[in-house]
N, C-alpha and C positions, 0 to 999 in steps of 0.2 A: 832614338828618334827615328820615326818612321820616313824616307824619304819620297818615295812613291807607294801610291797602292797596291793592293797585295791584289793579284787580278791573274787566272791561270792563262790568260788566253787574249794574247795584246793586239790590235793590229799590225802591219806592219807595211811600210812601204820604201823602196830604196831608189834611187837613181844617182844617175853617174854627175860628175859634178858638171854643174854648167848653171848660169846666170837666168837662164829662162824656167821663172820656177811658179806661173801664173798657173798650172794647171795642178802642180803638186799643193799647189798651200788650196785651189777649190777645192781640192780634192781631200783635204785637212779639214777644212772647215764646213763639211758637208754635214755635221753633227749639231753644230756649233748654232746657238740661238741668231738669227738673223739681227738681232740688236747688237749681238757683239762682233759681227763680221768687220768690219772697218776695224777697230782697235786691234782684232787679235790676230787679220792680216796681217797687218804691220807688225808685228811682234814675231810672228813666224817667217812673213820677210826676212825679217833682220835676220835670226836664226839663223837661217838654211842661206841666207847669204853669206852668213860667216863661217859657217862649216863649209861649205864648195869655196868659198874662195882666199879665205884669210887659214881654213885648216886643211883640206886640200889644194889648194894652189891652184885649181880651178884645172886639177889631172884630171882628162874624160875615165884615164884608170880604175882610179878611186871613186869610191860610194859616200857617197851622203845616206844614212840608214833613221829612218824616224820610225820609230812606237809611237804609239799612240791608244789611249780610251777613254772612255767618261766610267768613273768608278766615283762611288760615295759621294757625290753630289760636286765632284769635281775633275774637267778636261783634264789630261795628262798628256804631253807630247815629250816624249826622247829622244833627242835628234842627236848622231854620232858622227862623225867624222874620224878619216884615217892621216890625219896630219899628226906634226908633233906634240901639240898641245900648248897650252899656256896657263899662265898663273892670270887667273880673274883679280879685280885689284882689291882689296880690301876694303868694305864698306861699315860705318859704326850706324850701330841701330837708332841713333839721334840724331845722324843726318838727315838735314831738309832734302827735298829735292832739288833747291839750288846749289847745295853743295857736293849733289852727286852726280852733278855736271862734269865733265871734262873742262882745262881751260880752251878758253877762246883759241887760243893759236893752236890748240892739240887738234891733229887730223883722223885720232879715232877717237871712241870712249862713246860716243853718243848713242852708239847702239845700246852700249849697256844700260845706260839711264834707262832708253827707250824701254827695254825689256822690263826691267825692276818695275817701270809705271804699269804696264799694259797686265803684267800675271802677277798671281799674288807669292808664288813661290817659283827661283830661279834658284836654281842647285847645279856645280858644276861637279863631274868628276877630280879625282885627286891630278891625273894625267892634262886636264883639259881639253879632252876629245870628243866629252856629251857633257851635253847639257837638260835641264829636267826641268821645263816650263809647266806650270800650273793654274787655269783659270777654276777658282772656287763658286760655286752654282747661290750657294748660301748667302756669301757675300751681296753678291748683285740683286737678290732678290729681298736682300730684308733691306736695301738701301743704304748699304754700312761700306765703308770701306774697309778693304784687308786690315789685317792689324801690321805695322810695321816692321814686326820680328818677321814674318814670312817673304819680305821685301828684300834681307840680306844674304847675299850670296855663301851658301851653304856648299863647302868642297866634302865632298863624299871622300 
């Protein structure tokens, strides 16, 4: 299974961790059709908030490191962190999206729906230190949504 494109030559951009990340994600989205700006903000929000501050601890030390390209008719963002990682929760490929909710009393998980909604492919590492967001070009232009096997978290 292929998980990212096969591309010789990725962007790249790093910064140290820290909460003010309005100029990183324009600077993200600078490719990115102006239709999708809002939705996939918020996606790479959540991202690069969770890598600085839930997988570096918000150490100005440590890097927050994003790949990034558009290949085959789909964005591709890789955002790494140098935390310990975590185990992503297990999602079945016939879950609704009310049921890929966190519950109400839980005080994380929401990011993760959020992600799953916004890209059509979210892929973690085995470590849980990157993660491998995907906006597909084809999708949004024939009017279709993703198909929902691209929707489940895929540990590399």
């Amino acid at each position: 299974m292929v998980l990212s494109p096969v591309k010789s030559e990725w962007d790249k951009l790093s910064f140290s961790s820290t909460l003010f990340l309005a100029p990183i994600v324009d600077s993200l989205l600078s490719a990115v059709p102006l239709k999708w700006h809002t939705e996939v903000r918020l996606g790479l929000q959540e991202a690069l908030v969770n890598a600085a501050k839930h997988g570096n601890n918000l150490d100005p030390r440590k890097q927050v490191v994003v790949r990034f390209c558009f290949e085959e008719g789909a964005y591709w963002w890789i955002i790494s962190d140098e935390g310990n990682g975590f185990h992503p929760p297990e999602r079945n490929r016939q879950d609704t999206p009310t049921q890929m909710l966190p519950p109400v009393e839980s005080e994380c998980g929401r990011g993760m729906f959020l992600l799953h909604q916004i890209f059509d492919r979210v892929v973690w590492n085995r470590q849980g230190t990157e993660i491998s967001l995907c906006k597909q070009l084809y999708c949004q232009l024939a009017g279709e949504s993703a198909p929902q096997e691209h929707r489940e978290p895929i540990v590399m």
